[in-house]
HTML snippet that shows the backbone in 3Dmol.js (N, CA, C, O; Angstrom):
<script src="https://3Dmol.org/build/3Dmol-min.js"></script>
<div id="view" style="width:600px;height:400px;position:relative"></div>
<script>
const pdb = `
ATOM      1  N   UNK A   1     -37.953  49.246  -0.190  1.00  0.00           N
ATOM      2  CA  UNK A   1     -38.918  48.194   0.073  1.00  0.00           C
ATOM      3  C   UNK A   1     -39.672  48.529   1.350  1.00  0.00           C
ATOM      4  O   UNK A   1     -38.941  48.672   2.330  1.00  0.00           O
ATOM      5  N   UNK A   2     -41.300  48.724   1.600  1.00  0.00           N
ATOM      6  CA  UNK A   2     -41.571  48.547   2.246  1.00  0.00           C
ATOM      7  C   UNK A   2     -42.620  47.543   3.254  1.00  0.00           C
ATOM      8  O   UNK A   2     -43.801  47.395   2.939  1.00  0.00           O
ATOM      9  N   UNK A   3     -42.027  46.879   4.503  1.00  0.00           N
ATOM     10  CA  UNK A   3     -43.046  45.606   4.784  1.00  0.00           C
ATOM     11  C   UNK A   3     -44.204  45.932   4.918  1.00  0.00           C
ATOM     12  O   UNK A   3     -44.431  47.044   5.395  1.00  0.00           O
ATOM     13  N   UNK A   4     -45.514  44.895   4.464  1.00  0.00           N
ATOM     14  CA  UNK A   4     -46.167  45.199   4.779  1.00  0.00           C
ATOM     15  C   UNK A   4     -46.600  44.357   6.010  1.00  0.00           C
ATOM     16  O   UNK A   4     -46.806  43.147   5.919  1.00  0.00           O
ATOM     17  N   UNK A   5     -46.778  45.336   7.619  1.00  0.00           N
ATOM     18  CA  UNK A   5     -47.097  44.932   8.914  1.00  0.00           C
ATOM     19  C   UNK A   5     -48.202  44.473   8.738  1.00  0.00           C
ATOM     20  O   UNK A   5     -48.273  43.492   9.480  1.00  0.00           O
ATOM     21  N   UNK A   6     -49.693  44.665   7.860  1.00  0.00           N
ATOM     22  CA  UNK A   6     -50.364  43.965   8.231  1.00  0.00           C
ATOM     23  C   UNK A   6     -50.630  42.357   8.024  1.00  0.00           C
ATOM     24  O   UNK A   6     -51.532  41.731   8.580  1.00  0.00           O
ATOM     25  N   UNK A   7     -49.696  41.833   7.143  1.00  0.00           N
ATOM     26  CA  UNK A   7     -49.846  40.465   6.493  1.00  0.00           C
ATOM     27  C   UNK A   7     -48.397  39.664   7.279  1.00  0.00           C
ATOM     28  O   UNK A   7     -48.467  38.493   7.653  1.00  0.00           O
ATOM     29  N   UNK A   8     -47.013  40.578   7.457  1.00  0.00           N
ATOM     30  CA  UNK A   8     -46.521  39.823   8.727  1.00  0.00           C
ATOM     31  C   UNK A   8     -46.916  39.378   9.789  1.00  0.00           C
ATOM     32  O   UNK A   8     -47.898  39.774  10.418  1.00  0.00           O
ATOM     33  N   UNK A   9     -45.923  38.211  10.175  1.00  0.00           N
ATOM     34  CA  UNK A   9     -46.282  38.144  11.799  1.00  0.00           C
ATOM     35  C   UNK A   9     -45.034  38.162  12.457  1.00  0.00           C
ATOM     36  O   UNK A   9     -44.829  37.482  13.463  1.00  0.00           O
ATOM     37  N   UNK A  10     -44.126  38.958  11.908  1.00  0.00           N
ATOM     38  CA  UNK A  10     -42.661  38.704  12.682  1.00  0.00           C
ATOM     39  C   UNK A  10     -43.047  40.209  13.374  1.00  0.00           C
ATOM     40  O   UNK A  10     -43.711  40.941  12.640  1.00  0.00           O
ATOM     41  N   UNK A  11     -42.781  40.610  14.385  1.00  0.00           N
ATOM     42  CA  UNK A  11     -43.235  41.907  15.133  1.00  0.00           C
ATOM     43  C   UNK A  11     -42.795  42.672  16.540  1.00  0.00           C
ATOM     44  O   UNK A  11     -43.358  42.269  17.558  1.00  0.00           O
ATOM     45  N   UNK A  12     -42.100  43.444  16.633  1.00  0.00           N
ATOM     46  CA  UNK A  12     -41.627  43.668  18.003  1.00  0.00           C
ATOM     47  C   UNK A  12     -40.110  42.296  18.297  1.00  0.00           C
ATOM     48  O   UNK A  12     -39.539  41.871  19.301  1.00  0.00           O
ATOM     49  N   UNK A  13     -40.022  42.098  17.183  1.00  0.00           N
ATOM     50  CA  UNK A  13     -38.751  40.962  17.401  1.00  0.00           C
ATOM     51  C   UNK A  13     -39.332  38.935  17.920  1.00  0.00           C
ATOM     52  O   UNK A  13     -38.737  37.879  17.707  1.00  0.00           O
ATOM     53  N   UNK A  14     -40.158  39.103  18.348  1.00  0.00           N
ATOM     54  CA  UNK A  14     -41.065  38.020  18.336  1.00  0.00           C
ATOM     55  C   UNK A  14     -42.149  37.561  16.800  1.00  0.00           C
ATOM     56  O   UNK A  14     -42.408  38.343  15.885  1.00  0.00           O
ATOM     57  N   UNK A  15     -42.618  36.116  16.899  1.00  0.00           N
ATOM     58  CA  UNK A  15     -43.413  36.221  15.857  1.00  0.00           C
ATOM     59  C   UNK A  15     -44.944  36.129  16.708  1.00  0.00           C
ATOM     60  O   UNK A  15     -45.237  35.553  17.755  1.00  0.00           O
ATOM     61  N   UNK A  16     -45.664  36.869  15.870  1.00  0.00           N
ATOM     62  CA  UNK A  16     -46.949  37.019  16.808  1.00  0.00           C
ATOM     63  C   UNK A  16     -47.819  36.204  16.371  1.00  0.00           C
ATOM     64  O   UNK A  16     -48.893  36.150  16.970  1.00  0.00           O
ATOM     65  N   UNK A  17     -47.560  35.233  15.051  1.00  0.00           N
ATOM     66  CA  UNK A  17     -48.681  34.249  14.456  1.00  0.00           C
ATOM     67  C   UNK A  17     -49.145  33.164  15.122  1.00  0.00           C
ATOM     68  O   UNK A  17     -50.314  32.796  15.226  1.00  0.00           O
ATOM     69  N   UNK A  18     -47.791  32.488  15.735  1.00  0.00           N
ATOM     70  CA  UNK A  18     -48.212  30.934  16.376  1.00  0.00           C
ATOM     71  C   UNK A  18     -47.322  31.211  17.442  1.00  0.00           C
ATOM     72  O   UNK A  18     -46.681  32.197  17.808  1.00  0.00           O
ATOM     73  N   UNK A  19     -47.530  29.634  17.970  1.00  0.00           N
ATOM     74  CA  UNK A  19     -46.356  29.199  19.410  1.00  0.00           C
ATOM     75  C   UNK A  19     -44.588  29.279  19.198  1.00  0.00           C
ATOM     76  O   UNK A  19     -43.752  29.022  20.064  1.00  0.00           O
ATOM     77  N   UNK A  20     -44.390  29.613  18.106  1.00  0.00           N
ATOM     78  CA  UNK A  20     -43.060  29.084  17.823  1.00  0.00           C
ATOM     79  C   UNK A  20     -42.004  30.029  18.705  1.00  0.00           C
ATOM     80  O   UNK A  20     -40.792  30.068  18.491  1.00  0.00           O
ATOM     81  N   UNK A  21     -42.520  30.584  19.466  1.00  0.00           N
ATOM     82  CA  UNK A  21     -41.435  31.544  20.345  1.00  0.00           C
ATOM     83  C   UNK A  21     -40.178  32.106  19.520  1.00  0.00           C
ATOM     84  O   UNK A  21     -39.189  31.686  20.122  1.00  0.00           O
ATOM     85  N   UNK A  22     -39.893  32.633  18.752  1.00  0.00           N
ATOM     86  CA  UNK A  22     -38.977  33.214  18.013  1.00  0.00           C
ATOM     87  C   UNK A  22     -38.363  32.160  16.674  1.00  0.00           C
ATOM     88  O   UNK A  22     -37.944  32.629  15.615  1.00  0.00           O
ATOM     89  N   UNK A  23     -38.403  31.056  16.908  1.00  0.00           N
ATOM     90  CA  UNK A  23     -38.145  30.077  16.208  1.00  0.00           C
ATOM     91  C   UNK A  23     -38.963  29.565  14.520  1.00  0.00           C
ATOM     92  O   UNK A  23     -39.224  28.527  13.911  1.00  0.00           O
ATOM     93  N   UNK A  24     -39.131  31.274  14.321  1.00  0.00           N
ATOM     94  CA  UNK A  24     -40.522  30.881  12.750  1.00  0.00           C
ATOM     95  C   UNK A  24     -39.616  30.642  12.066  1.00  0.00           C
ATOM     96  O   UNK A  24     -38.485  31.127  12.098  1.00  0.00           O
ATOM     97  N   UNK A  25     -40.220  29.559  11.118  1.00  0.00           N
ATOM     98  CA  UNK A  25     -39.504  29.091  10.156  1.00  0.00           C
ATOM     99  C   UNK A  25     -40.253  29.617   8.851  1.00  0.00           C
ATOM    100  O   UNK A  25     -40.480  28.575   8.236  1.00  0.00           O
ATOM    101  N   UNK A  26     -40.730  30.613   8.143  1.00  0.00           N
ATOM    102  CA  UNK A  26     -41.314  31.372   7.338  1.00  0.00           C
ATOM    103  C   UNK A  26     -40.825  31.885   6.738  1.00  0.00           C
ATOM    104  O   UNK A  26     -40.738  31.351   5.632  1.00  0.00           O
ATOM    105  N   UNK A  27     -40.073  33.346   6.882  1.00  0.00           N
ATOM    106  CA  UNK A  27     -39.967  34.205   5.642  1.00  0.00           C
ATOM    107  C   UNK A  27     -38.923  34.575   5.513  1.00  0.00           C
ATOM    108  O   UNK A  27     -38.529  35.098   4.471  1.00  0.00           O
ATOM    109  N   UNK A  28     -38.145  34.376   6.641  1.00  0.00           N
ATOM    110  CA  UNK A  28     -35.987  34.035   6.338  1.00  0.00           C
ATOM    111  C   UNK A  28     -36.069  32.969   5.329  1.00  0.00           C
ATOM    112  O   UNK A  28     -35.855  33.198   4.138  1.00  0.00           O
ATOM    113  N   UNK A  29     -36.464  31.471   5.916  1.00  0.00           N
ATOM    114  CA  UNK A  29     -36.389  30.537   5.089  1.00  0.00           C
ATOM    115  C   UNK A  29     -36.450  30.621   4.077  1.00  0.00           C
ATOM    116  O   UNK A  29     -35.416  30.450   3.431  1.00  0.00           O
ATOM    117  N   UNK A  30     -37.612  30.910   3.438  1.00  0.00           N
ATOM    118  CA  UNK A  30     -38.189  30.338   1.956  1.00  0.00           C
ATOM    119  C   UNK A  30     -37.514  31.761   1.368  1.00  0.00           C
ATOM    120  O   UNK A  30     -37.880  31.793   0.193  1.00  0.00           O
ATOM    121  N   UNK A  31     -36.955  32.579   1.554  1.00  0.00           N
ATOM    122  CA  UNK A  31     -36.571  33.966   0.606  1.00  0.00           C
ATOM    123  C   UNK A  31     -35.535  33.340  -0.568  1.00  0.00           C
ATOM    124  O   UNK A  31     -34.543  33.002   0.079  1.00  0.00           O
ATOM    125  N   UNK A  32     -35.372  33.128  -1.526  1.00  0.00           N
ATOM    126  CA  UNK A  32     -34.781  32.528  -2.621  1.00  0.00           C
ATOM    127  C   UNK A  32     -33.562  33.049  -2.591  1.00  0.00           C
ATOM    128  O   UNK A  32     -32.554  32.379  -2.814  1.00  0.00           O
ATOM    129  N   UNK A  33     -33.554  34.410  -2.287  1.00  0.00           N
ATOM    130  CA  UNK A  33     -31.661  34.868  -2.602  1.00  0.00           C
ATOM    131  C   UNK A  33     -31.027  34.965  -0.565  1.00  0.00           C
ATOM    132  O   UNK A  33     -29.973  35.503  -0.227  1.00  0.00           O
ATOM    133  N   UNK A  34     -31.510  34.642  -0.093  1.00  0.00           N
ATOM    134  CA  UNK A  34     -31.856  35.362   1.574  1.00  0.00           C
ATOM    135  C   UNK A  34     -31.050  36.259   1.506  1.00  0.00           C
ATOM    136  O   UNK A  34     -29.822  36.339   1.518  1.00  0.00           O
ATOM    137  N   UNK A  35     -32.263  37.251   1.398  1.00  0.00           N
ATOM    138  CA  UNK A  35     -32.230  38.555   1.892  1.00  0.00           C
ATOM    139  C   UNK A  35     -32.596  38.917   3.097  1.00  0.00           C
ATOM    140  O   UNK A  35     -32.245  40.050   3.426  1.00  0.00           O
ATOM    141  N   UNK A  36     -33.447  38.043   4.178  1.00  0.00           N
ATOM    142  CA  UNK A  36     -33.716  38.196   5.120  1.00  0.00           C
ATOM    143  C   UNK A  36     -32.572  37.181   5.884  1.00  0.00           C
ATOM    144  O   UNK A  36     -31.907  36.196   5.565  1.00  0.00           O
ATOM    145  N   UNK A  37     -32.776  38.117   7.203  1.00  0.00           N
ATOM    146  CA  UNK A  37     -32.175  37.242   8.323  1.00  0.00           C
ATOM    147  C   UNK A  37     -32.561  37.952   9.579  1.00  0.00           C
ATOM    148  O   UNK A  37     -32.780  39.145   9.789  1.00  0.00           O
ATOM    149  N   UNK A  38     -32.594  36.450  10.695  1.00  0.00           N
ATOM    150  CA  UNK A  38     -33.488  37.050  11.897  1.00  0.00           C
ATOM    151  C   UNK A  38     -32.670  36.826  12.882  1.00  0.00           C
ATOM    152  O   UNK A  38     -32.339  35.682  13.192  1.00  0.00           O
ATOM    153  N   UNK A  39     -32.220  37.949  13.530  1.00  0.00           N
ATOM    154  CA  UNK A  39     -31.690  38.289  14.834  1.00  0.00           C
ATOM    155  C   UNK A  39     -32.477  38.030  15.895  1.00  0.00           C
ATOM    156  O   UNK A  39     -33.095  37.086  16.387  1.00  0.00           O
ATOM    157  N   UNK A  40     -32.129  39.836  16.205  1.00  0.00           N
ATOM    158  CA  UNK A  40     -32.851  40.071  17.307  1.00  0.00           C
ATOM    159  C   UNK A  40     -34.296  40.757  16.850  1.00  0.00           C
ATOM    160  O   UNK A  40     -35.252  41.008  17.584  1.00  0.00           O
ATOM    161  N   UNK A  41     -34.177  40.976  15.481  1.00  0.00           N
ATOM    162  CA  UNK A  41     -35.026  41.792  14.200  1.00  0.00           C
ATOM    163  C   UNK A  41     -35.107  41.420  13.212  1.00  0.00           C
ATOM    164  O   UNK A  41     -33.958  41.312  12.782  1.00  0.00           O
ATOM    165  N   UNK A  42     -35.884  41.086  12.411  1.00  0.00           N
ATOM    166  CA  UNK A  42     -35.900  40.941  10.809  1.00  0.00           C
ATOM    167  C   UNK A  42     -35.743  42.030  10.249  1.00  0.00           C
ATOM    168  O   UNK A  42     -36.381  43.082  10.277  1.00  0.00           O
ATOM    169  N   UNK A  43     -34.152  41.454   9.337  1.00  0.00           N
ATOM    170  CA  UNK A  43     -33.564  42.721   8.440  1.00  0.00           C
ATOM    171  C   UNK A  43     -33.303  41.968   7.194  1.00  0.00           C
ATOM    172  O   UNK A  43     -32.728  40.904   6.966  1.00  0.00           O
ATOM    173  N   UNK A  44     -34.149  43.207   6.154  1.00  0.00           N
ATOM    174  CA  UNK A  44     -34.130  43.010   4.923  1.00  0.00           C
ATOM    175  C   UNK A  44     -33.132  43.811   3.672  1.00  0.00           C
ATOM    176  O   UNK A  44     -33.370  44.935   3.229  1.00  0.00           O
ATOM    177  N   UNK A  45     -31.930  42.882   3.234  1.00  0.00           N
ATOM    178  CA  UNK A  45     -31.044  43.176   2.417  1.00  0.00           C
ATOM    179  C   UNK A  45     -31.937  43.800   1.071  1.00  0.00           C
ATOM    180  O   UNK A  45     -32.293  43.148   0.090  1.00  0.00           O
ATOM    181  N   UNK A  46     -32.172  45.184   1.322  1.00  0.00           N
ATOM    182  CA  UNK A  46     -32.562  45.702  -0.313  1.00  0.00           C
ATOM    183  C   UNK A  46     -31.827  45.192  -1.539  1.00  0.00           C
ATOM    184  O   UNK A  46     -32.208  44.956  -2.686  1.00  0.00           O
ATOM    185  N   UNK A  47     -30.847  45.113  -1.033  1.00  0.00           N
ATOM    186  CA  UNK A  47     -29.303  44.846  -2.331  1.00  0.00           C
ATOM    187  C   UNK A  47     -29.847  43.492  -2.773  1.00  0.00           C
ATOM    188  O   UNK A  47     -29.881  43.328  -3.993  1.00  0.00           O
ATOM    189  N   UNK A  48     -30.295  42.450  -1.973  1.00  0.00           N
ATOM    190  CA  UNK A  48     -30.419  41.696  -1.930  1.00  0.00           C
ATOM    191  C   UNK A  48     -31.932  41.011  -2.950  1.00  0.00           C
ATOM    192  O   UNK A  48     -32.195  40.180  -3.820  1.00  0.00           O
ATOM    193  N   UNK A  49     -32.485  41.907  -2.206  1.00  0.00           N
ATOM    194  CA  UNK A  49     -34.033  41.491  -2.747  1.00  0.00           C
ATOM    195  C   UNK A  49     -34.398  41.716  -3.811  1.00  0.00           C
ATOM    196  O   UNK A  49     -33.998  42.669  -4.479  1.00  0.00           O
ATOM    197  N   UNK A  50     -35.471  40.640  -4.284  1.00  0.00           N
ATOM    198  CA  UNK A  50     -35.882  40.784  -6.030  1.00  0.00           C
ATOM    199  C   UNK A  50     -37.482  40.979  -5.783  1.00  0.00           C
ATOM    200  O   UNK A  50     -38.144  40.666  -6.773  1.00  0.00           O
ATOM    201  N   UNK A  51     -38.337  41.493  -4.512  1.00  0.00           N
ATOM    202  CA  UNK A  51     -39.574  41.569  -5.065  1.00  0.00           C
ATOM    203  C   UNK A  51     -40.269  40.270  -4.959  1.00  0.00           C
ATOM    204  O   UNK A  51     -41.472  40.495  -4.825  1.00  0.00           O
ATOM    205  N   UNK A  52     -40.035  39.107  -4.963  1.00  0.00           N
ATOM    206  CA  UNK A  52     -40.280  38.033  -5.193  1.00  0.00           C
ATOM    207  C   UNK A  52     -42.235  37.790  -4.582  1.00  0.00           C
ATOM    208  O   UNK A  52     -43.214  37.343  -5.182  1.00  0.00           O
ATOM    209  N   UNK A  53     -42.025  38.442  -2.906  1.00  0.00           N
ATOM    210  CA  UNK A  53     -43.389  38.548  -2.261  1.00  0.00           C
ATOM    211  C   UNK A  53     -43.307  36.816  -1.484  1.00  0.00           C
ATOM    212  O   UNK A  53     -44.237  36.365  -0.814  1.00  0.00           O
ATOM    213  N   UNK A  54     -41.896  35.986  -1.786  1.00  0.00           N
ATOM    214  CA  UNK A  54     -42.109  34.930  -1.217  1.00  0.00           C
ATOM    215  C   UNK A  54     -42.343  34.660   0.299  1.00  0.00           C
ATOM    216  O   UNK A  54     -42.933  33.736   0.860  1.00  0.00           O
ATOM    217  N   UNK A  55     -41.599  35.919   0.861  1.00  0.00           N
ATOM    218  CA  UNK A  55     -41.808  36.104   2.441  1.00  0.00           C
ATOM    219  C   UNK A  55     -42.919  36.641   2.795  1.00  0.00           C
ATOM    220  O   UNK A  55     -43.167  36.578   3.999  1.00  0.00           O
ATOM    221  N   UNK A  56     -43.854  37.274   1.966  1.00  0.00           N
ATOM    222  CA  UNK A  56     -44.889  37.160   2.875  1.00  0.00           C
ATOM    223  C   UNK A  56     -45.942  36.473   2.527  1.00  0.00           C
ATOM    224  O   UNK A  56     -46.900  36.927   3.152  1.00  0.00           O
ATOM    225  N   UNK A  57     -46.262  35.593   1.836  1.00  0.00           N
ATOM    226  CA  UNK A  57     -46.831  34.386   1.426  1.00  0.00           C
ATOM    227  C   UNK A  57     -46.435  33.206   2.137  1.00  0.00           C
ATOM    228  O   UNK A  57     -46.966  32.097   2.095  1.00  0.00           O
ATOM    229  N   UNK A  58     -44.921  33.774   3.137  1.00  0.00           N
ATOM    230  CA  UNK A  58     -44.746  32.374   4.101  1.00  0.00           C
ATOM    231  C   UNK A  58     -45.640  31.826   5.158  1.00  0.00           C
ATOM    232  O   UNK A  58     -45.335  30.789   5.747  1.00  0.00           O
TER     233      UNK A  58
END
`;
const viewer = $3Dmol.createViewer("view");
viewer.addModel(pdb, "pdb");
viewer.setStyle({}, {cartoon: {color: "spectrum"}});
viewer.zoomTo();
viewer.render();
</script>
């Protein structure tokens, strides 16, 4: 799988879209099987993922 950086805004470990100071509620959330989870990094469970495209439509 690869992200595509230009339609994220999770980046450098911060989110770079709005004010939310690390606190986005976007594309961990809404992932249907969560495959994502946000550390210190957003890491994406391949095993996990179906393609869906729901995270970056968050």
């Amino acid at each position: 799988m690869k992200v595509n950086f230009e339609k994220c805004c999770w980046k450098d470990g911060a989110c770079q879209q709005c004010s939310c100071e690390g606190e986005c509620t976007g594309c961990a959330e809404v992932c249907p099987v969560q495959a994502i989870t946000r550390e210190d990094v957003i890491k994406i469970d391949v095993e996990k993922c179906i393609d869906c495209g729901a995270c970056i439509n968050a």
